[in-house]
VMD Tcl script that builds the backbone (N, CA, C; Angstrom):
set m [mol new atoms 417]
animate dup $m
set s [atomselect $m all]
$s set {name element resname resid chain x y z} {
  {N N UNK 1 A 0.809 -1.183 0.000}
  {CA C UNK 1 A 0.000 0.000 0.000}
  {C C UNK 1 A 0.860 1.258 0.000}
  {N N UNK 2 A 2.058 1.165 0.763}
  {CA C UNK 2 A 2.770 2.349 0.504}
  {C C UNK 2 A 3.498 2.276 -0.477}
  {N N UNK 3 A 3.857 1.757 -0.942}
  {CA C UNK 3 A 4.500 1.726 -2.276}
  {C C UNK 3 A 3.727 2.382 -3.538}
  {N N UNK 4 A 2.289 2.368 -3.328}
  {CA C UNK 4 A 1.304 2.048 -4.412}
  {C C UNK 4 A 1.160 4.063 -4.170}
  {N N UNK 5 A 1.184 4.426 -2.899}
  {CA C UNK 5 A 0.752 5.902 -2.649}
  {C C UNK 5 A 1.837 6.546 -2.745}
  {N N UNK 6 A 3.267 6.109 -2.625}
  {CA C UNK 6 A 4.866 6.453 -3.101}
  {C C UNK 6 A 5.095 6.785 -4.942}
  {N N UNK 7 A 4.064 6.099 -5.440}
  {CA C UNK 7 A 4.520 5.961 -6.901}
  {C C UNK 7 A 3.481 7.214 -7.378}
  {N N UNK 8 A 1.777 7.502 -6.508}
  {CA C UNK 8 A 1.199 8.299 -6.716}
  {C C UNK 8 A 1.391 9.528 -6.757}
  {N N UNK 9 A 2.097 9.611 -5.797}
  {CA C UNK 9 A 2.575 11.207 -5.059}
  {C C UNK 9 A 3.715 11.774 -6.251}
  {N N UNK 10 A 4.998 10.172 -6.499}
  {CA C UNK 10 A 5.683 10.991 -7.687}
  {C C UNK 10 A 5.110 10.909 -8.996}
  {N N UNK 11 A 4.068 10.307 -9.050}
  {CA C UNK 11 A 3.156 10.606 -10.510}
  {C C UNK 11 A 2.663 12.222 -10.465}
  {N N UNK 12 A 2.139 12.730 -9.154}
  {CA C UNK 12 A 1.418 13.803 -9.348}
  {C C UNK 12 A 2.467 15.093 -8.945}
  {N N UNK 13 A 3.872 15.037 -8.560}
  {CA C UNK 13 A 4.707 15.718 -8.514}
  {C C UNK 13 A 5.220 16.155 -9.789}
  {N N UNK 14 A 5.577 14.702 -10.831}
  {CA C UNK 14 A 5.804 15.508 -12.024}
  {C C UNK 14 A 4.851 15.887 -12.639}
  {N N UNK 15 A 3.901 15.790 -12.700}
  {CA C UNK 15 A 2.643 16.510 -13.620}
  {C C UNK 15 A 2.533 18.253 -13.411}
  {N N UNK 16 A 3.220 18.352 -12.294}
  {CA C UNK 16 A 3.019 19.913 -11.707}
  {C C UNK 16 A 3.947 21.037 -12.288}
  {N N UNK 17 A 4.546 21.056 -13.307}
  {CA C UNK 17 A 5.652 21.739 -13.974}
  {C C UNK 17 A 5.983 21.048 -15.158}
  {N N UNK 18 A 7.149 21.619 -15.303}
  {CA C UNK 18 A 8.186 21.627 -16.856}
  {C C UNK 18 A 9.353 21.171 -16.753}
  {N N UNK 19 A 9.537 20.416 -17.648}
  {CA C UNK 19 A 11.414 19.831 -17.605}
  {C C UNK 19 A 11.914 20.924 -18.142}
  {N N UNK 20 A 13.587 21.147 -17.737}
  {CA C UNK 20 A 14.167 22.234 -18.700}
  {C C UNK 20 A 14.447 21.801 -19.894}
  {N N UNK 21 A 14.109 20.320 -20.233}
  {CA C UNK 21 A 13.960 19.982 -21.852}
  {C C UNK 21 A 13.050 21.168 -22.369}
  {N N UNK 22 A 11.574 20.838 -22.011}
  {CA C UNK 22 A 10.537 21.318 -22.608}
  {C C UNK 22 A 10.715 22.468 -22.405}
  {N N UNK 23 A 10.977 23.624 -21.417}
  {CA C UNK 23 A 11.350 24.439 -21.342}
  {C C UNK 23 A 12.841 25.381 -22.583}
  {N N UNK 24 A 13.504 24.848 -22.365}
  {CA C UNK 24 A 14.442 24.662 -23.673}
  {C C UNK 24 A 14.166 24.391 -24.873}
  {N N UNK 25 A 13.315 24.162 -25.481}
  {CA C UNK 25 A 12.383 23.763 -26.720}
  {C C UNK 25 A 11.720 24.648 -27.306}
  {N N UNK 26 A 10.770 25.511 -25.953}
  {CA C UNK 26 A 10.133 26.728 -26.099}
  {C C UNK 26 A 10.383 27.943 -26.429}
  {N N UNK 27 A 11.713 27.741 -25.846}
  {CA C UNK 27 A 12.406 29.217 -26.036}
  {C C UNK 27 A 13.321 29.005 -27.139}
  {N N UNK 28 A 13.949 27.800 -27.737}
  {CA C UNK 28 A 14.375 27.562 -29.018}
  {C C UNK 28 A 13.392 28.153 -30.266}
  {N N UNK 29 A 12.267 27.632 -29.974}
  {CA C UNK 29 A 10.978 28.350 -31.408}
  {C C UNK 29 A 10.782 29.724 -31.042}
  {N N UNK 30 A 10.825 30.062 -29.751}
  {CA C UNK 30 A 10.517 31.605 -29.807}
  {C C UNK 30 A 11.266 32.492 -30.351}
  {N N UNK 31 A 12.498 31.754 -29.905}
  {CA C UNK 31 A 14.185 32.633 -30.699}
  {C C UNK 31 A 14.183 32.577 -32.101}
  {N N UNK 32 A 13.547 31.215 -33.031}
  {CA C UNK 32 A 13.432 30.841 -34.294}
  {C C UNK 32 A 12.166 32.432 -35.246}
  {N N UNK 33 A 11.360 32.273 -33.932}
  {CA C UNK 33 A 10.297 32.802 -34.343}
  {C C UNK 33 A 10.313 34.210 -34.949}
  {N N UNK 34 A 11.066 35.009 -33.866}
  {CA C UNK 34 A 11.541 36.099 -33.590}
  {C C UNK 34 A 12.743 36.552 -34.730}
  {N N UNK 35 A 13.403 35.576 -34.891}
  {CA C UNK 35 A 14.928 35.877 -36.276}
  {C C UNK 35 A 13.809 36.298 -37.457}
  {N N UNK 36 A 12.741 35.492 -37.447}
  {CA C UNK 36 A 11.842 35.759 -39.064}
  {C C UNK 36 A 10.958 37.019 -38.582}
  {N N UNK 37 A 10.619 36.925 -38.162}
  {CA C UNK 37 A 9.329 38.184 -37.492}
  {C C UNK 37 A 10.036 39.436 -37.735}
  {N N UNK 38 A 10.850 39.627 -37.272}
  {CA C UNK 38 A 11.586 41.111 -36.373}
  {C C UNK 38 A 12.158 42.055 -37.849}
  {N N UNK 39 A 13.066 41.248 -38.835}
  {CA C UNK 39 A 13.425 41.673 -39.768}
  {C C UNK 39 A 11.943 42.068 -41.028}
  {N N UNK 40 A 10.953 41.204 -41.077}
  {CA C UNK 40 A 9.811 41.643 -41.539}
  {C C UNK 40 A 9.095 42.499 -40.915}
  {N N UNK 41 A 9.103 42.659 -39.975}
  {CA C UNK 41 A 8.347 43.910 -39.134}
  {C C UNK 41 A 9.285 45.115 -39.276}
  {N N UNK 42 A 10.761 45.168 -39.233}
  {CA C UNK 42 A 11.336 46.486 -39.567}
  {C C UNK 42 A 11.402 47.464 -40.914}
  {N N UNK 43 A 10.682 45.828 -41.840}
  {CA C UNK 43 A 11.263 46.166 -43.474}
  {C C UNK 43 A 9.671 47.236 -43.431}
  {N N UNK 44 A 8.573 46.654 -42.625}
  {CA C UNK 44 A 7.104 47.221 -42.699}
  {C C UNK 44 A 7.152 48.514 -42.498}
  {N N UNK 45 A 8.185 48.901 -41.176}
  {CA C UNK 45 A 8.078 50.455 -40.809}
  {C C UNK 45 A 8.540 51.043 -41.385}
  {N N UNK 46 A 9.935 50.402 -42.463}
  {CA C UNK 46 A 10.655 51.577 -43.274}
  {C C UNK 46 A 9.317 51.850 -44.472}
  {N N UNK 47 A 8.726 50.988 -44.882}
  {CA C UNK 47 A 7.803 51.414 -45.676}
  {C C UNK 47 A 6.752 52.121 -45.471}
  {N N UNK 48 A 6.283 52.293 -44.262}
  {CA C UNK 48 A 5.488 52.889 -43.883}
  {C C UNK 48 A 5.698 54.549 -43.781}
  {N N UNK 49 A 7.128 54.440 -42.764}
  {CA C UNK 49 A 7.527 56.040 -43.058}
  {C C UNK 49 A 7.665 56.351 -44.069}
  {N N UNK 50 A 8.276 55.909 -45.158}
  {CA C UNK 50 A 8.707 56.258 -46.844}
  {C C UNK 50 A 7.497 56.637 -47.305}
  {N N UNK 51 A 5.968 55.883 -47.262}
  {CA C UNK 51 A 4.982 56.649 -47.626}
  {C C UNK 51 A 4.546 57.523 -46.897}
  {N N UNK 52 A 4.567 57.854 -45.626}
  {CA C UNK 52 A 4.289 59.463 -45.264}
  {C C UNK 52 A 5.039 60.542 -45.887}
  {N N UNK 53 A 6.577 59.795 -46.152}
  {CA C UNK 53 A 7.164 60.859 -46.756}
  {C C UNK 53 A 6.659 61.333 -47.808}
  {N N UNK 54 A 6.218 60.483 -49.102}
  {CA C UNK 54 A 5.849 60.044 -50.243}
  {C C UNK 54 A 4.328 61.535 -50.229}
  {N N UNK 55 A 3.500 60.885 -49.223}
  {CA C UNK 55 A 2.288 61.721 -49.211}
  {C C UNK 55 A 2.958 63.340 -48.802}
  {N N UNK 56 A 3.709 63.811 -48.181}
  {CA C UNK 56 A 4.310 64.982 -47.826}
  {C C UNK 56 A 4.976 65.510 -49.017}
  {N N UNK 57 A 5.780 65.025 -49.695}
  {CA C UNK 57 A 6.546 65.980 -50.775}
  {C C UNK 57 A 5.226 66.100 -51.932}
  {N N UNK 58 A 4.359 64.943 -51.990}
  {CA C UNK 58 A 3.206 65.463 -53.353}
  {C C UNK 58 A 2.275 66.522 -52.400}
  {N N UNK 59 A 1.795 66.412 -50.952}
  {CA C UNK 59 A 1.346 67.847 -50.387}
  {C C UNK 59 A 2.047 69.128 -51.250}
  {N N UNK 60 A 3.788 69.113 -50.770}
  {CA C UNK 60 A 3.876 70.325 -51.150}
  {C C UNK 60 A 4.525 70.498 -52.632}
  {N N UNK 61 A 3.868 69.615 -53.700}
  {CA C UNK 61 A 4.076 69.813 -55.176}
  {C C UNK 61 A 3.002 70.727 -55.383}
  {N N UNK 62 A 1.828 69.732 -54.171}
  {CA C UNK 62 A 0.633 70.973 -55.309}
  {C C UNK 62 A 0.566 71.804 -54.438}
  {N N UNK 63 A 1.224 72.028 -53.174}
  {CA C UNK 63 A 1.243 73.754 -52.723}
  {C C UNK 63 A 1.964 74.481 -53.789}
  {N N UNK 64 A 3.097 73.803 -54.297}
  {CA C UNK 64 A 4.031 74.795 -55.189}
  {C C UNK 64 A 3.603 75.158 -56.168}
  {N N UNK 65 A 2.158 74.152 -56.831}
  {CA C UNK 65 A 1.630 74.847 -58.030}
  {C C UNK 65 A 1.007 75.677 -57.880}
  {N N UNK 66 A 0.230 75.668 -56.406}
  {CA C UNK 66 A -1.114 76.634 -56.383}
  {C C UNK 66 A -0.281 78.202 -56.240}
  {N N UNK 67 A 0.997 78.370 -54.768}
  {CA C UNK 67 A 1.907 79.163 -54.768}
  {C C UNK 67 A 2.251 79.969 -56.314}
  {N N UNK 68 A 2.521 79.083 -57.428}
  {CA C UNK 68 A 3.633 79.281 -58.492}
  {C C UNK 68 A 2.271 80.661 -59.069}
  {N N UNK 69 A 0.985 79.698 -59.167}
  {CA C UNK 69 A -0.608 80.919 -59.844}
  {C C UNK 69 A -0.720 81.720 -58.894}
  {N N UNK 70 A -0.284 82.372 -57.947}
  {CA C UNK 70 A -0.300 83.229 -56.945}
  {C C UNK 70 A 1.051 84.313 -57.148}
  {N N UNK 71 A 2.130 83.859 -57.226}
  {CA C UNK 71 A 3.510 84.504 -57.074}
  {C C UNK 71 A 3.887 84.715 -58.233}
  {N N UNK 72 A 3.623 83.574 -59.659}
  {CA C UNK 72 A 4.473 83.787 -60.033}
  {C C UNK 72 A 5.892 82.974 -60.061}
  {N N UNK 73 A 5.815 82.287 -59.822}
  {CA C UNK 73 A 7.722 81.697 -58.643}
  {C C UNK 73 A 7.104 80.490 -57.749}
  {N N UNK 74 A 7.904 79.666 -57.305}
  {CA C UNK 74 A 7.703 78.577 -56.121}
  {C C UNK 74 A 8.258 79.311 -55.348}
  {N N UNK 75 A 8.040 78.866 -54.097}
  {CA C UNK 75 A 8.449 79.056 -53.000}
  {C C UNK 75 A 9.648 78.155 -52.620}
  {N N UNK 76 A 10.798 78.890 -51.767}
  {CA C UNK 76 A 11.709 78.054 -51.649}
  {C C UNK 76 A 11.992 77.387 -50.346}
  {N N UNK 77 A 11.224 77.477 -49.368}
  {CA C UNK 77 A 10.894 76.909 -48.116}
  {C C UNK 77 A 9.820 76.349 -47.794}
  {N N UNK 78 A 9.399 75.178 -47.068}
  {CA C UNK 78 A 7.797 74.784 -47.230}
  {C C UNK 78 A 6.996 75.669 -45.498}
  {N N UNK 79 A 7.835 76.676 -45.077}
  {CA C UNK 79 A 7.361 77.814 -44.333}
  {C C UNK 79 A 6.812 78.615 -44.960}
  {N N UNK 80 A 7.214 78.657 -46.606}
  {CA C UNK 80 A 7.002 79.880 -46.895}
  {C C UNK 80 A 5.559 79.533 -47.400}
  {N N UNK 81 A 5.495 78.135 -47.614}
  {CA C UNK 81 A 4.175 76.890 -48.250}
  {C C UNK 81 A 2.995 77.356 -47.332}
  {N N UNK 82 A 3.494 77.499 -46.138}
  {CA C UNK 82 A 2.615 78.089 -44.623}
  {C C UNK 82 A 2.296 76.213 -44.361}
  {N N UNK 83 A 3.376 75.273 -44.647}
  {CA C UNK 83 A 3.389 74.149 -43.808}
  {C C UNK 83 A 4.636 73.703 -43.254}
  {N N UNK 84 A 4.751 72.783 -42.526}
  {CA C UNK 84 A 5.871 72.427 -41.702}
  {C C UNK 84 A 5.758 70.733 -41.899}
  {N N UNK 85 A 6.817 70.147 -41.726}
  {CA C UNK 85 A 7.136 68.729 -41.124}
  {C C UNK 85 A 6.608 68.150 -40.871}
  {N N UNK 86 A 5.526 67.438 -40.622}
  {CA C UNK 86 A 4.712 66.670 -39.781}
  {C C UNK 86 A 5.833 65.882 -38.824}
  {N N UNK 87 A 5.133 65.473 -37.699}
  {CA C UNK 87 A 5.701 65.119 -36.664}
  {C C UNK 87 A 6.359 63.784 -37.021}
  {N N UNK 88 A 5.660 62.799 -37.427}
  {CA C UNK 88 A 5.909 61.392 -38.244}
  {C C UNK 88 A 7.022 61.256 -38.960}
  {N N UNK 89 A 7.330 62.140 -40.012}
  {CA C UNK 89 A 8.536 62.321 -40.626}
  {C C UNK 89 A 9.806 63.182 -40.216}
  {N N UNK 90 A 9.309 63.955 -39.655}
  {CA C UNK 90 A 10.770 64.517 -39.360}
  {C C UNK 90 A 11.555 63.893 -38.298}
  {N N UNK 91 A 11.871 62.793 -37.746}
  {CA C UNK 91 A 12.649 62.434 -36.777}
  {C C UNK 91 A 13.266 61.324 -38.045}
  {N N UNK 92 A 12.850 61.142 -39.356}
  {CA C UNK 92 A 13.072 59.733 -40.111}
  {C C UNK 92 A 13.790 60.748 -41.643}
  {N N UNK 93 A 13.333 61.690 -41.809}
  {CA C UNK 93 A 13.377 62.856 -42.763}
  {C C UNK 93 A 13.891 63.653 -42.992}
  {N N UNK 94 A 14.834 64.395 -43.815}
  {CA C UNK 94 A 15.187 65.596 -43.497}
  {C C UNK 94 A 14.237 66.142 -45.569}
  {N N UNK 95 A 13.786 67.493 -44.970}
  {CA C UNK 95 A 12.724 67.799 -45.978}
  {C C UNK 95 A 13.307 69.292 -46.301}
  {N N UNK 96 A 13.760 69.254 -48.071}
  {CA C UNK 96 A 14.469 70.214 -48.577}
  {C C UNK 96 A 13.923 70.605 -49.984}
  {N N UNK 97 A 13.825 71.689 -50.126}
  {CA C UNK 97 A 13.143 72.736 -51.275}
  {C C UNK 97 A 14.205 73.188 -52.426}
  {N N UNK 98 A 14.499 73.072 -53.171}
  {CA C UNK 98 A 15.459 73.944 -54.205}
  {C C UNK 98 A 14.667 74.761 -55.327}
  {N N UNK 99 A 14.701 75.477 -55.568}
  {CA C UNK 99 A 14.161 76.123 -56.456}
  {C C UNK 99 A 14.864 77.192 -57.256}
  {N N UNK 100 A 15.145 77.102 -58.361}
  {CA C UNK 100 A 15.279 78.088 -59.840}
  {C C UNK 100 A 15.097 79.030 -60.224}
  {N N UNK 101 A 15.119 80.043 -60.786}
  {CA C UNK 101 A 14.026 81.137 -60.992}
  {C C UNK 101 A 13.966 81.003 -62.645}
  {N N UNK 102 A 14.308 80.639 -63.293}
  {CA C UNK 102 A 13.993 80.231 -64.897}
  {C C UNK 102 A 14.375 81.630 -65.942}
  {N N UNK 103 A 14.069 81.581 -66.560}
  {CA C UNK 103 A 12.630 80.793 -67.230}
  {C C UNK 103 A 12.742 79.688 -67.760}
  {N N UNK 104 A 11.921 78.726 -67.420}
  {CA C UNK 104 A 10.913 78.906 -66.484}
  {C C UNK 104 A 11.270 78.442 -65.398}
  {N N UNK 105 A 10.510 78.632 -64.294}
  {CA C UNK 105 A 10.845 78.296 -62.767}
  {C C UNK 105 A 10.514 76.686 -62.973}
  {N N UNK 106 A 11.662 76.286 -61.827}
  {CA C UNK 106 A 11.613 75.286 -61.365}
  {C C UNK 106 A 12.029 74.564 -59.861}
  {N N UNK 107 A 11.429 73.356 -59.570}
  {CA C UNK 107 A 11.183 73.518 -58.130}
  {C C UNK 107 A 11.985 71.693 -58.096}
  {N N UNK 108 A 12.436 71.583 -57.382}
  {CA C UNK 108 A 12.835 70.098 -56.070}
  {C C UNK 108 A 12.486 69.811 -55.194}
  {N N UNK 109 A 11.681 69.241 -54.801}
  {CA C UNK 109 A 11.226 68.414 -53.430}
  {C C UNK 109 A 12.014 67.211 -52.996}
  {N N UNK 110 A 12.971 67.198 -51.612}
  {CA C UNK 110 A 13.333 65.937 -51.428}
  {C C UNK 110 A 13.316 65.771 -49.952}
  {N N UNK 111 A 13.321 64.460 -50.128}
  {CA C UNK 111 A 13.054 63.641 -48.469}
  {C C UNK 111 A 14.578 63.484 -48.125}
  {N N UNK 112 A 15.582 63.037 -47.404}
  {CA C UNK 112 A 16.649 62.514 -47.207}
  {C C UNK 112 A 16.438 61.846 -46.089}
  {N N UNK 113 A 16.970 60.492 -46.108}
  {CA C UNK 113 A 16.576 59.781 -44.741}
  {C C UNK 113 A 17.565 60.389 -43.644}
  {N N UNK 114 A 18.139 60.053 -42.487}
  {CA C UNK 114 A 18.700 60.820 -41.619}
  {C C UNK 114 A 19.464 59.613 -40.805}
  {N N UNK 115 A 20.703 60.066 -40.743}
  {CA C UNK 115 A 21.716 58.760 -40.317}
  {C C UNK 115 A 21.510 58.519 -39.110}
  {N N UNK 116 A 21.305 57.483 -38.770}
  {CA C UNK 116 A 21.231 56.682 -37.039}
  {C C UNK 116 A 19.280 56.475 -37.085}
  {N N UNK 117 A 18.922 56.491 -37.737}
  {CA C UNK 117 A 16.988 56.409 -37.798}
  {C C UNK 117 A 16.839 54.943 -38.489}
  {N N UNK 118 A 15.540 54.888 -38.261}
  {CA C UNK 118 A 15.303 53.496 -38.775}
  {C C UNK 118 A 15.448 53.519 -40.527}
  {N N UNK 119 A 15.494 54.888 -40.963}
  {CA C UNK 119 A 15.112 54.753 -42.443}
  {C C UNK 119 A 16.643 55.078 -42.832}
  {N N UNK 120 A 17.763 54.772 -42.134}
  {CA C UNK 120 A 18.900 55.750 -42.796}
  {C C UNK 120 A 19.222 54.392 -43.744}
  {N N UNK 121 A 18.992 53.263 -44.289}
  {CA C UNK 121 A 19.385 52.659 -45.350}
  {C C UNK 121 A 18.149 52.621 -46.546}
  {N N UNK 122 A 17.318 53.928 -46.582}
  {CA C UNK 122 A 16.282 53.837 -47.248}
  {C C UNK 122 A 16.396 55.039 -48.339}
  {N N UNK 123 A 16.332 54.903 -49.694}
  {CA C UNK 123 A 16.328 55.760 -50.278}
  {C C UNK 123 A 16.070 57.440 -50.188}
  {N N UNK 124 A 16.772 58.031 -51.272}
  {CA C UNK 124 A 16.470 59.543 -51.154}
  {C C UNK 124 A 15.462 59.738 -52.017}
  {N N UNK 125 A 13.641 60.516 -51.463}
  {CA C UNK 125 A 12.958 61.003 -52.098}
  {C C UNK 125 A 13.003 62.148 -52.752}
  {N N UNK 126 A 12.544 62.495 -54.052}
  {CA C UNK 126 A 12.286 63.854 -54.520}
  {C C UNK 126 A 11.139 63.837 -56.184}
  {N N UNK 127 A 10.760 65.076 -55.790}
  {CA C UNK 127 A 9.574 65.149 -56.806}
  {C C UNK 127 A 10.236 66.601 -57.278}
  {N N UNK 128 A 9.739 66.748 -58.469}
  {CA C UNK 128 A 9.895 68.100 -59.197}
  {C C UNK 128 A 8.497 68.489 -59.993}
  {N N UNK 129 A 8.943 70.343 -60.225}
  {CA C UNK 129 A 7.833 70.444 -60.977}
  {C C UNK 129 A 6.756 69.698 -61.363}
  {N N UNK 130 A 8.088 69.208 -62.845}
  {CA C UNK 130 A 7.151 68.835 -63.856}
  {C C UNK 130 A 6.360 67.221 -63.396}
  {N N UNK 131 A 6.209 66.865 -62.485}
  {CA C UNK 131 A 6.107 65.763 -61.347}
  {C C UNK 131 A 6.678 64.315 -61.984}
  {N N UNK 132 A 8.208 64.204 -61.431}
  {CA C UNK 132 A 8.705 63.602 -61.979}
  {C C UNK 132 A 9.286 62.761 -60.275}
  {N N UNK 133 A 8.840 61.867 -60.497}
  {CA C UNK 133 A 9.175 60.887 -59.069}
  {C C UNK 133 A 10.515 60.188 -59.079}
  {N N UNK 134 A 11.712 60.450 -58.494}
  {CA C UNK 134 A 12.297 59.686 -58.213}
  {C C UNK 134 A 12.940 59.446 -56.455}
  {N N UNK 135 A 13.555 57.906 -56.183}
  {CA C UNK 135 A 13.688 56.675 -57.459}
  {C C UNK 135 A 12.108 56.442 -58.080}
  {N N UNK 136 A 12.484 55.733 -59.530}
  {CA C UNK 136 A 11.218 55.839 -59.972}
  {C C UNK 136 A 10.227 53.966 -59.180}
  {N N UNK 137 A 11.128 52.911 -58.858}
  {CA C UNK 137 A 10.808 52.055 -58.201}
  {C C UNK 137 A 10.011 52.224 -56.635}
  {N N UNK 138 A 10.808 53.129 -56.172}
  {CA C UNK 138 A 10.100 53.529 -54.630}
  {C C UNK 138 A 8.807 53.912 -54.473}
  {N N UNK 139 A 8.831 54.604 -55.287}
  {CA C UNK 139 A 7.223 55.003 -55.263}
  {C C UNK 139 A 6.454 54.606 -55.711}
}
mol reanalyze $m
mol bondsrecalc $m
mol representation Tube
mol addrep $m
C-alpha cells in the first residue's frame, strides 16, 4: 500500500511543472520565431515612413503649383508653403526645397533619410515640378 501511494505522489509531482527539456524547446521556437518576425516587421516600418514621406513631398508639389498661380515663382521653403514637417517624418526625414528662378521656374522636393533612424538605409525622395518621381521604383 505504501508503495502504491509512493509511486502516486511521484506521478502527481511531475505533472506539476516543466522539464528544462521542454522548457528549452520553447524558447528555441521563440528565438526561431523572432529571427523571421523582427526583420519583416522592420522592413514594414521603413515602408510605412517612406509613404508618409511620399504623401508629404506630393502635399507640397501641389502647394508649389497653387503658390507658383499666386507669385508667379515657387516658393523656396515649405514655411514659406505656410506648412511644416509633420511630426511622423521629421525624426526619419530631413525635408528640402530647391528652387530656380527660370525661365521657367523650377522647383525640387526631397526627403533625405537621416543617419542613425530606422530609415537611414532607405532611399532619397524627390519630386519636381514637372512631377517627376524619383527613385522611380520607390514610389
Amino acid at each position: 500500500m505504501k508503495n502504491v501511494q509512493n509511486m502516486l505522489t511521484r506521478a502527481m509531482i511531475r505533472s506539476h511543472g516543466f522539464t528544462l527539456i521542454e522548457l528549452m524547446i520553447v524558447v528555441a521556437i521563440v528565438g526561431i520565431l523572432a529571427m523571421i518576425a523582427y526583420p519583416a516587421y522592420t522592413s514594414q516600418i521603413v515602408k510605412g515612413h517612406r509613404a508618409s514621406a511620399q504623401a508629404f513631398l506630393m502635399d507640397i508639389a501641389q502647394r508649389q503649383q497653387q503658390y507658383l498661380l499666386d507669385q508667379r515663382s515657387y516658393a523656396a521653403s515649405a514655411a514659406t508653403l505656410g506648412i511644416s514637417t509633420p511630426a511622423d517624418i521629421s525624426p526619419y526625414y530631413t525635408i528640402t526645397i530647391a528652387t530656380t528662378a527660370g525661365p521657367p521656374p523650377t522647383f525640387t522636393a526631397t526627403a533625405t533619410p537621416i543617419a542613425g533612424s530606422v530609415q537611414a538605409s532607405d532611399v532619397t525622395l524627390s519630386i519636381t515640378d514637372a512631377n517627376v518621381k524619383s527613385p522611380a521604383g520607390s514610389w
